[in-house]
Biotite code that builds the C-alpha atoms (Angstrom):
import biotite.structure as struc

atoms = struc.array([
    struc.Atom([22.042, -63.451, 31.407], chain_id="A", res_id=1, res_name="UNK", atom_name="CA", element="C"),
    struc.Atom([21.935, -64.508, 27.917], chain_id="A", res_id=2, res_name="UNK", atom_name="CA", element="C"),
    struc.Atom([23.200, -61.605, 25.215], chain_id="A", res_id=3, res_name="UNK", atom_name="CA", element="C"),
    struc.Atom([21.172, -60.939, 22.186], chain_id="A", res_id=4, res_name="UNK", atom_name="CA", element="C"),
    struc.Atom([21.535, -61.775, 18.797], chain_id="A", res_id=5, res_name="UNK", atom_name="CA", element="C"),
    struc.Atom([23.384, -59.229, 16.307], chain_id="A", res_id=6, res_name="UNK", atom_name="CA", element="C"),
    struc.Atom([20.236, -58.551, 14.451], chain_id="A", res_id=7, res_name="UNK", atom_name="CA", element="C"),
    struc.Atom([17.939, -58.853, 17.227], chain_id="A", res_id=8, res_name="UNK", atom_name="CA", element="C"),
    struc.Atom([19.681, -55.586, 18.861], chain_id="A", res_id=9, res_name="UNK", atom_name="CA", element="C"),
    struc.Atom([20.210, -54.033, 15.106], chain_id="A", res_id=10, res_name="UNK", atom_name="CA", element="C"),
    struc.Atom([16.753, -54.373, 14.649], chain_id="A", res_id=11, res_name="UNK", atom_name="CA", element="C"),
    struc.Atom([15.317, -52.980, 17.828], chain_id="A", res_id=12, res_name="UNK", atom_name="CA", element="C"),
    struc.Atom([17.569, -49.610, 17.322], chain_id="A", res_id=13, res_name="UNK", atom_name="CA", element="C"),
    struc.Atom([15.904, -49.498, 13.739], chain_id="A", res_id=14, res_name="UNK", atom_name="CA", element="C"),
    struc.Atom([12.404, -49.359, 15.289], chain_id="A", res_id=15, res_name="UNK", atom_name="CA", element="C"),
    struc.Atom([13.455, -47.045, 18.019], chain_id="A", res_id=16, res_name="UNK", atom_name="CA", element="C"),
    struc.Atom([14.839, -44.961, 15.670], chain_id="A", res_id=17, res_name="UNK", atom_name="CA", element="C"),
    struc.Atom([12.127, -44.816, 13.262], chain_id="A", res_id=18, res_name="UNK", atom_name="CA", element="C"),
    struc.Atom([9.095, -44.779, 16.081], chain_id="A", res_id=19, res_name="UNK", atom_name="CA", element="C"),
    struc.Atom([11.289, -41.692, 17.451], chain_id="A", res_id=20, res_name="UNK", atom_name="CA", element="C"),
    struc.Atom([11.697, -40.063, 14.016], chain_id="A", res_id=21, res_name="UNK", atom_name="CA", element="C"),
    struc.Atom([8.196, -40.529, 13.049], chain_id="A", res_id=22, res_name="UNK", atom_name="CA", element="C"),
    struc.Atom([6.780, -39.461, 16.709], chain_id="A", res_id=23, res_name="UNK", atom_name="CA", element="C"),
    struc.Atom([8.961, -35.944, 15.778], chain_id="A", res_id=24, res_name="UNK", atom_name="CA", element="C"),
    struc.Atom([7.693, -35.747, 12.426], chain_id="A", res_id=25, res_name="UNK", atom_name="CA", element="C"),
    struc.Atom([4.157, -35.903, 13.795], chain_id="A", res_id=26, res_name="UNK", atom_name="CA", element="C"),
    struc.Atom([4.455, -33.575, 16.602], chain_id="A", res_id=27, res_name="UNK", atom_name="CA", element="C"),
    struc.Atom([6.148, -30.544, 13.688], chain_id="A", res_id=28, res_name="UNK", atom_name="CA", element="C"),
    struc.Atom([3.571, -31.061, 11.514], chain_id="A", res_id=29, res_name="UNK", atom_name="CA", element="C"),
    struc.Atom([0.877, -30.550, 13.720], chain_id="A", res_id=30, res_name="UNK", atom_name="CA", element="C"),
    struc.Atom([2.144, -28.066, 16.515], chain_id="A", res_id=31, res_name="UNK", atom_name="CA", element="C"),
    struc.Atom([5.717, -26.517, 16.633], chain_id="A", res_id=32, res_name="UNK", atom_name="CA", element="C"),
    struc.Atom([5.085, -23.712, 14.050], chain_id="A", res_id=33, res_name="UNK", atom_name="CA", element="C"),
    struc.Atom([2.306, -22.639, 16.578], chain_id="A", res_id=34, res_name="UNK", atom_name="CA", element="C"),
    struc.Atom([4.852, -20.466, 17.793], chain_id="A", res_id=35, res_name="UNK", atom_name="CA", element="C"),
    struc.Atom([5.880, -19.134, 14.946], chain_id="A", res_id=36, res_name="UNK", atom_name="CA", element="C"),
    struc.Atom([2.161, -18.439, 13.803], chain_id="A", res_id=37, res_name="UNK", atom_name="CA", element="C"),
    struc.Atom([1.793, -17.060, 17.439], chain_id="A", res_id=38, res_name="UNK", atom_name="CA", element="C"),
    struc.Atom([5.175, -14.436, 16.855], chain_id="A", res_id=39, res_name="UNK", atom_name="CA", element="C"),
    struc.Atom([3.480, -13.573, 13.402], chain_id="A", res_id=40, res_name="UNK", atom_name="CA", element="C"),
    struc.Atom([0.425, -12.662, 14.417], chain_id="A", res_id=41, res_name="UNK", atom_name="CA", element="C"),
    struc.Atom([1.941, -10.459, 17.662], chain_id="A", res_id=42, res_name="UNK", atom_name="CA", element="C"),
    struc.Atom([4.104, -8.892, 15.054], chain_id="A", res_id=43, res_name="UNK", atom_name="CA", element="C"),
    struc.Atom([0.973, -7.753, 12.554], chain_id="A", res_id=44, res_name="UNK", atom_name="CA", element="C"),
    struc.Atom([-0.496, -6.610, 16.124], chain_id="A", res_id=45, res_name="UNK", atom_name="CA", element="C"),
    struc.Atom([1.853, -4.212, 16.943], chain_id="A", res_id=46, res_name="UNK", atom_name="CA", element="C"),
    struc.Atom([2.484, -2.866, 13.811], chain_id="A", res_id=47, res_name="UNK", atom_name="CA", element="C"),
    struc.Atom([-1.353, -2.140, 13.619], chain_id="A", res_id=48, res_name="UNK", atom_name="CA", element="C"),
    struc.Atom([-0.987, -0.503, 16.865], chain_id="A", res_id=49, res_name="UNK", atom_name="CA", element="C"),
    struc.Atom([1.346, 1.806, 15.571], chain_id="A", res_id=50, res_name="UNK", atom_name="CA", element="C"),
    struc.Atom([-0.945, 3.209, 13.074], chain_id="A", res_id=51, res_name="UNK", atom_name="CA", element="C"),
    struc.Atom([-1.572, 6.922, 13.478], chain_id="A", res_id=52, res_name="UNK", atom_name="CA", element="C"),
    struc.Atom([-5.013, 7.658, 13.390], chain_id="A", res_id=53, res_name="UNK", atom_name="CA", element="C"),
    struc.Atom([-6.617, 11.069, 12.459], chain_id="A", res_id=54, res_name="UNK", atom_name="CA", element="C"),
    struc.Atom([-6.778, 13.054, 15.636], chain_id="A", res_id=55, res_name="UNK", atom_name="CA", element="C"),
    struc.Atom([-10.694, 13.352, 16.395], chain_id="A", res_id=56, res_name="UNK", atom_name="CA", element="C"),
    struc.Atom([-11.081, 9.230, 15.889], chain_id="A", res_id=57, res_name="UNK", atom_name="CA", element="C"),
    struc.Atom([-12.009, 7.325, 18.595], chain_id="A", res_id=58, res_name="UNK", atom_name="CA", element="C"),
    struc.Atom([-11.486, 3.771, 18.735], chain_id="A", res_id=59, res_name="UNK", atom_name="CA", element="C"),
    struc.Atom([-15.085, 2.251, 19.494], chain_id="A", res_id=60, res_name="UNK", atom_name="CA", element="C"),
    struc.Atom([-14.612, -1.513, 18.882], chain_id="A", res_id=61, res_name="UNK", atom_name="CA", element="C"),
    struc.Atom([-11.706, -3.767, 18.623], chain_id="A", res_id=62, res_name="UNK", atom_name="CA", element="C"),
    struc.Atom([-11.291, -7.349, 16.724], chain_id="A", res_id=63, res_name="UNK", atom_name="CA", element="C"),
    struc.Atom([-8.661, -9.767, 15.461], chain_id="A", res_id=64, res_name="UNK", atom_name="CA", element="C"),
    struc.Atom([-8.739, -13.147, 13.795], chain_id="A", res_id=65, res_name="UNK", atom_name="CA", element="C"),
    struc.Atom([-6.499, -15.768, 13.436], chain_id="A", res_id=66, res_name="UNK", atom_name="CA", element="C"),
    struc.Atom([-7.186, -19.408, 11.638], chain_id="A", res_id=67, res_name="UNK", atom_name="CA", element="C"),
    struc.Atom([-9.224, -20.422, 8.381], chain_id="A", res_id=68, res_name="UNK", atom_name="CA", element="C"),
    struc.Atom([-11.870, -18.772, 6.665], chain_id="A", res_id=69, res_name="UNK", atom_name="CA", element="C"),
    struc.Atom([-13.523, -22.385, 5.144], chain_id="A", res_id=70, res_name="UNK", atom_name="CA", element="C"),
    struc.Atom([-14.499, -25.043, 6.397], chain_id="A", res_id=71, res_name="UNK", atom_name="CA", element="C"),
    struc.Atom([-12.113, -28.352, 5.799], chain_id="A", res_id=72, res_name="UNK", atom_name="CA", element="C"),
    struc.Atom([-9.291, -25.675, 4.007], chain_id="A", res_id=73, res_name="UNK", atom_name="CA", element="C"),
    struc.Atom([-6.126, -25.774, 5.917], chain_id="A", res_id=74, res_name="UNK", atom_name="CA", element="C"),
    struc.Atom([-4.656, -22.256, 5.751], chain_id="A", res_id=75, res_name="UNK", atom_name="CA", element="C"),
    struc.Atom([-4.034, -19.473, 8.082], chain_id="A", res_id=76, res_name="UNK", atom_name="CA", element="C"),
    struc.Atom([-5.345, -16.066, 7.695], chain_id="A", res_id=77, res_name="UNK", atom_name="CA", element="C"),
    struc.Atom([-4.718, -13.077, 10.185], chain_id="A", res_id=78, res_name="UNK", atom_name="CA", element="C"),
    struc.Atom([-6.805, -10.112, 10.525], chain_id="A", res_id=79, res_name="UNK", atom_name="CA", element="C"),
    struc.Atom([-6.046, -6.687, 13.157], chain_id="A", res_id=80, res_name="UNK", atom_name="CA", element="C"),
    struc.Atom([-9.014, -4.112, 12.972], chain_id="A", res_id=81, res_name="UNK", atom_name="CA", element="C"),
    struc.Atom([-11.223, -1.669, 14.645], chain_id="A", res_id=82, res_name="UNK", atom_name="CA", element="C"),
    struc.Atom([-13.891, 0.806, 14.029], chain_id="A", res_id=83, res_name="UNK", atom_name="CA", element="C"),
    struc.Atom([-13.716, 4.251, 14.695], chain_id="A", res_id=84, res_name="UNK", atom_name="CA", element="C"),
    struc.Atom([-16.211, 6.961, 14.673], chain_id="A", res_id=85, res_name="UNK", atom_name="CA", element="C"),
    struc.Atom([-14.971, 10.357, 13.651], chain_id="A", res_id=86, res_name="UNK", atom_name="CA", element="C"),
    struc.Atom([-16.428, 13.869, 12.936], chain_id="A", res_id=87, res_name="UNK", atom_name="CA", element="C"),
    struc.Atom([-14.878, 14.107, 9.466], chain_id="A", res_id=88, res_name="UNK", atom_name="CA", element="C"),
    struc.Atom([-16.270, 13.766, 5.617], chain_id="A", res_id=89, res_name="UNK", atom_name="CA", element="C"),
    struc.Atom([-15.337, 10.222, 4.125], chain_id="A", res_id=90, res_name="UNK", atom_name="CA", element="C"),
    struc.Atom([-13.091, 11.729, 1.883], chain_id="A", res_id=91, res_name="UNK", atom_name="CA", element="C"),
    struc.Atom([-10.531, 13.367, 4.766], chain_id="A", res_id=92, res_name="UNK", atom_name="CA", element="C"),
    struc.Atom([-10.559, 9.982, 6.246], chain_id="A", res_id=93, res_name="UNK", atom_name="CA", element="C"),
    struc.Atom([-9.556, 8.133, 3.399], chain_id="A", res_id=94, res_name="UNK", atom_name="CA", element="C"),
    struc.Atom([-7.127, 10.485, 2.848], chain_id="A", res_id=95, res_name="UNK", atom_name="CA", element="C"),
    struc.Atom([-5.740, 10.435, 6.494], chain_id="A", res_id=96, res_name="UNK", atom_name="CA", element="C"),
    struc.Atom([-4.745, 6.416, 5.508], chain_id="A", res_id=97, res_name="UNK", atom_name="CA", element="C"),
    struc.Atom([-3.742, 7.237, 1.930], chain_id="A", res_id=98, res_name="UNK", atom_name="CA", element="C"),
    struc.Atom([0.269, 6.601, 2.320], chain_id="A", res_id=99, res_name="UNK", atom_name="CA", element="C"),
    struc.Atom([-0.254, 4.483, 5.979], chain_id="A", res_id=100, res_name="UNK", atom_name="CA", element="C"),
    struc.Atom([1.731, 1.355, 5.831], chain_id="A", res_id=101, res_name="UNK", atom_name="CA", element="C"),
    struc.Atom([2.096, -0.836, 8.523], chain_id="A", res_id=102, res_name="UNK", atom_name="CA", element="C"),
    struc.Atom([5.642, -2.054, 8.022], chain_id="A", res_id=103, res_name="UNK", atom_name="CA", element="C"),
    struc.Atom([5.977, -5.057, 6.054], chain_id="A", res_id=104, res_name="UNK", atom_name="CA", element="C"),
    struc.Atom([2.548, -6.429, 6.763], chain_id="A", res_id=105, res_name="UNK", atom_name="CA", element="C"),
    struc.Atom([1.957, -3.880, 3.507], chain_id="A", res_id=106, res_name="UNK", atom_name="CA", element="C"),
    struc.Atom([-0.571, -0.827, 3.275], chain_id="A", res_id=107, res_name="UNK", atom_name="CA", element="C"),
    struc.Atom([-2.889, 0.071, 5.814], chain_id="A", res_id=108, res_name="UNK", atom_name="CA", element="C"),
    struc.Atom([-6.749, -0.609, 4.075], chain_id="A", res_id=109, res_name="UNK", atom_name="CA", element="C"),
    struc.Atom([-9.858, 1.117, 5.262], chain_id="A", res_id=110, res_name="UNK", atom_name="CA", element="C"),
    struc.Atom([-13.742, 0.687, 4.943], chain_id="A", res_id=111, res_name="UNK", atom_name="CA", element="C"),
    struc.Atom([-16.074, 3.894, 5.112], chain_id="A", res_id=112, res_name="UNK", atom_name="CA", element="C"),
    struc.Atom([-19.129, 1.990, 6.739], chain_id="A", res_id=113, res_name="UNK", atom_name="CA", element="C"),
    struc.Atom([-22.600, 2.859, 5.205], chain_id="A", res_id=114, res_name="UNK", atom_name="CA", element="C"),
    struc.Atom([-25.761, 0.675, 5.476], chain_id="A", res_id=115, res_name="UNK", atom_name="CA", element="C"),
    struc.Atom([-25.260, -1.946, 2.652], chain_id="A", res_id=116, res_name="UNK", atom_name="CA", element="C"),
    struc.Atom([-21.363, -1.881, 2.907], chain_id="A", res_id=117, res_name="UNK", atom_name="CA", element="C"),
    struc.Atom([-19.854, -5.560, 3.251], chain_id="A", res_id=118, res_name="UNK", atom_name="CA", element="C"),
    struc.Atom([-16.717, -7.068, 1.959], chain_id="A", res_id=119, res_name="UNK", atom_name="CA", element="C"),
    struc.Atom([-16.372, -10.251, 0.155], chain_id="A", res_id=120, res_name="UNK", atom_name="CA", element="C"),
    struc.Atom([-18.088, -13.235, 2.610], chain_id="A", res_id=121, res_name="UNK", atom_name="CA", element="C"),
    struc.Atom([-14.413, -14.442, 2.900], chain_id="A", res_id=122, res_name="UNK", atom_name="CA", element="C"),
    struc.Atom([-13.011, -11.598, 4.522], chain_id="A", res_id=123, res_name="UNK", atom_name="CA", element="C"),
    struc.Atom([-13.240, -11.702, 8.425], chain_id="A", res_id=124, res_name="UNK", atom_name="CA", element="C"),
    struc.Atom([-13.870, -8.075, 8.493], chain_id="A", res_id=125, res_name="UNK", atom_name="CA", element="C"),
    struc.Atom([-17.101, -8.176, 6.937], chain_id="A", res_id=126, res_name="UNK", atom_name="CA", element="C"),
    struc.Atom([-18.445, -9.691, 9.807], chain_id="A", res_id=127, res_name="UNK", atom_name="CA", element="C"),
    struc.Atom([-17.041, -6.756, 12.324], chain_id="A", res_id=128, res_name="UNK", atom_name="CA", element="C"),
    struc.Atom([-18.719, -4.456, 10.029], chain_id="A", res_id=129, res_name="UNK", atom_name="CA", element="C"),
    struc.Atom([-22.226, -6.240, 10.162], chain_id="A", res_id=130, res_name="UNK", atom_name="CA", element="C"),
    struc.Atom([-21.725, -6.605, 13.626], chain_id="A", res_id=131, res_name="UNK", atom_name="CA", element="C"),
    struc.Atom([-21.188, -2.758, 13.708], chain_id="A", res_id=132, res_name="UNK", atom_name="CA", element="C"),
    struc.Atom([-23.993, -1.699, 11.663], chain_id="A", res_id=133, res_name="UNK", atom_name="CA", element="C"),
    struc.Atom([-26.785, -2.556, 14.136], chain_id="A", res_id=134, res_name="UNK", atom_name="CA", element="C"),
    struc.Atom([-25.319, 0.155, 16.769], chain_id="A", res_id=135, res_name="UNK", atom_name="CA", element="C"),
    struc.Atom([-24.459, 3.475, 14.171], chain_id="A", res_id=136, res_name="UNK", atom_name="CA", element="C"),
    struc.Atom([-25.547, 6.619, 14.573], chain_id="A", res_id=137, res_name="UNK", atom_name="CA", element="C"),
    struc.Atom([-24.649, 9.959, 13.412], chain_id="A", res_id=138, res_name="UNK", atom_name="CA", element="C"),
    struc.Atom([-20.971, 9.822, 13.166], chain_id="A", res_id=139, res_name="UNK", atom_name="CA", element="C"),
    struc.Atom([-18.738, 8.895, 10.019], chain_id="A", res_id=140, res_name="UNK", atom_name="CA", element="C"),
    struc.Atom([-17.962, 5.312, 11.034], chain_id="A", res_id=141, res_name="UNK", atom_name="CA", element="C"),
    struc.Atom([-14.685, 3.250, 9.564], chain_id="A", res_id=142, res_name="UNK", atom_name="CA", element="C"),
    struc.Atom([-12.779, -0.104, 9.290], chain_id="A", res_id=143, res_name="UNK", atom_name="CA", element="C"),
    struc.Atom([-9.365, 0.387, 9.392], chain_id="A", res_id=144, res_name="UNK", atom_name="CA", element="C"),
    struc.Atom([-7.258, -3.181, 9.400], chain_id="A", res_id=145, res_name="UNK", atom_name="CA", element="C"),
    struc.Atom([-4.489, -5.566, 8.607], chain_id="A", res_id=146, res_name="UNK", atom_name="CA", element="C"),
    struc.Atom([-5.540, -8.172, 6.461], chain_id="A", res_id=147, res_name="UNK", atom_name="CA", element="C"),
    struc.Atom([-3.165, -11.188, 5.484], chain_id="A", res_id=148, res_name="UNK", atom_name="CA", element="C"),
    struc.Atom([-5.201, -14.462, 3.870], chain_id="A", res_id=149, res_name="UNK", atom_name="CA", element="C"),
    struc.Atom([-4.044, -17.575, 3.127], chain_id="A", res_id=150, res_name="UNK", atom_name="CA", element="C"),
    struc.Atom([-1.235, -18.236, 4.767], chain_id="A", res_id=151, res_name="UNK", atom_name="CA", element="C"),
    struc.Atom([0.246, -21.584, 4.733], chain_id="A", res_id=152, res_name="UNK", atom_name="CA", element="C"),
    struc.Atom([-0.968, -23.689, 7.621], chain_id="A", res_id=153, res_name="UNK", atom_name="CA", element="C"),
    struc.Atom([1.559, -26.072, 7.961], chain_id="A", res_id=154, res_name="UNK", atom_name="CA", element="C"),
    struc.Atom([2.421, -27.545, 11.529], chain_id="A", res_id=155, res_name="UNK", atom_name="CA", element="C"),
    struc.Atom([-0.870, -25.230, 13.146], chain_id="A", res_id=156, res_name="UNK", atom_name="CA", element="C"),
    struc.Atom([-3.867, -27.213, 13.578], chain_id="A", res_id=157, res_name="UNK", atom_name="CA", element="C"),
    struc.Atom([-5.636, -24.054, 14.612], chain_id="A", res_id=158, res_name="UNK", atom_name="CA", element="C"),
    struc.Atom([-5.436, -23.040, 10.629], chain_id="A", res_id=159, res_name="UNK", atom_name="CA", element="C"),
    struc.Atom([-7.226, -26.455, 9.741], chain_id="A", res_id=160, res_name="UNK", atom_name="CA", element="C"),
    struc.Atom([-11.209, -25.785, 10.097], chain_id="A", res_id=161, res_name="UNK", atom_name="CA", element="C"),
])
């Protein structure tokens, strides 16, 4: 069997090398922060489970995003929420979630829900809420959520819309 040139072997470990590097480089950019996006998201999840609600609330819906708000924008935005009926004024409820933080995914924020309430058309939320509005009744209704936009997207296709 015949041996191969010097730069015949040289330049076959080059390509290797670079096809592997470049086949690595391609697979980060576009899928292993998933997981980190994934541990994120669990993590603003929990901490919005731990909120402490005012004691007649009941939960009566439940949402969550995760991925872009545009279309052709590649960033990631998370969003924890759900709306809760309760026999209180507005005011008490606000003030129930005045000093509520949920750890460092910062202050809690909260939505009194009134026919003609919406938040701005980039905001996930304001979708829940006109979702919500065909079913009210009687009750004071609320938002409460974790909102985090605009994340960087980077090696998460599911950020890139």
């Amino acid at each position: 069997m015949k041996k191969l040139p010097n730069i015949l072997n040289f330049t076959l470990g080059v390509f290797i090398i670079t096809s592997t590097s470049l086949f690595f480089l391609l697979f980060w950019l576009f899928y292993a922060t998933m997981p980190f996006h994934d541990l994120y998201y669990s993590r603003m999840d929990r901490a919005f489970q731990s909120i402490t609600h005012p004691h007649d609330s009941k939960k009566l819906e439940q949402y969550a995003f995760f991925g872009s708000r545009y279309t052709d924008i590649s960033e990631c935005t998370y969003a924890v929420g759900q709306i809760r009926s309760a026999p209180l004024p507005s005011e008490e409820i606000t003030q129930a979630y005045k000093n509520a933080s949920a750890g460092s995914f910062g202050s809690v924020r909260i939505e009194i829900i009134r026919k003609g309430t919406s938040l701005p058309l980039d905001n996930p939320a304001d979708a829940w809420i006109a979702e919500f509005l065909s079913k009210k009744s009687d009750d004071t209704y609320y938002l409460v959520y974790l909102y985090e936009p605009g994340k960087s997207w980077l090696g998460d296709v599911r950020c890139y819309d």
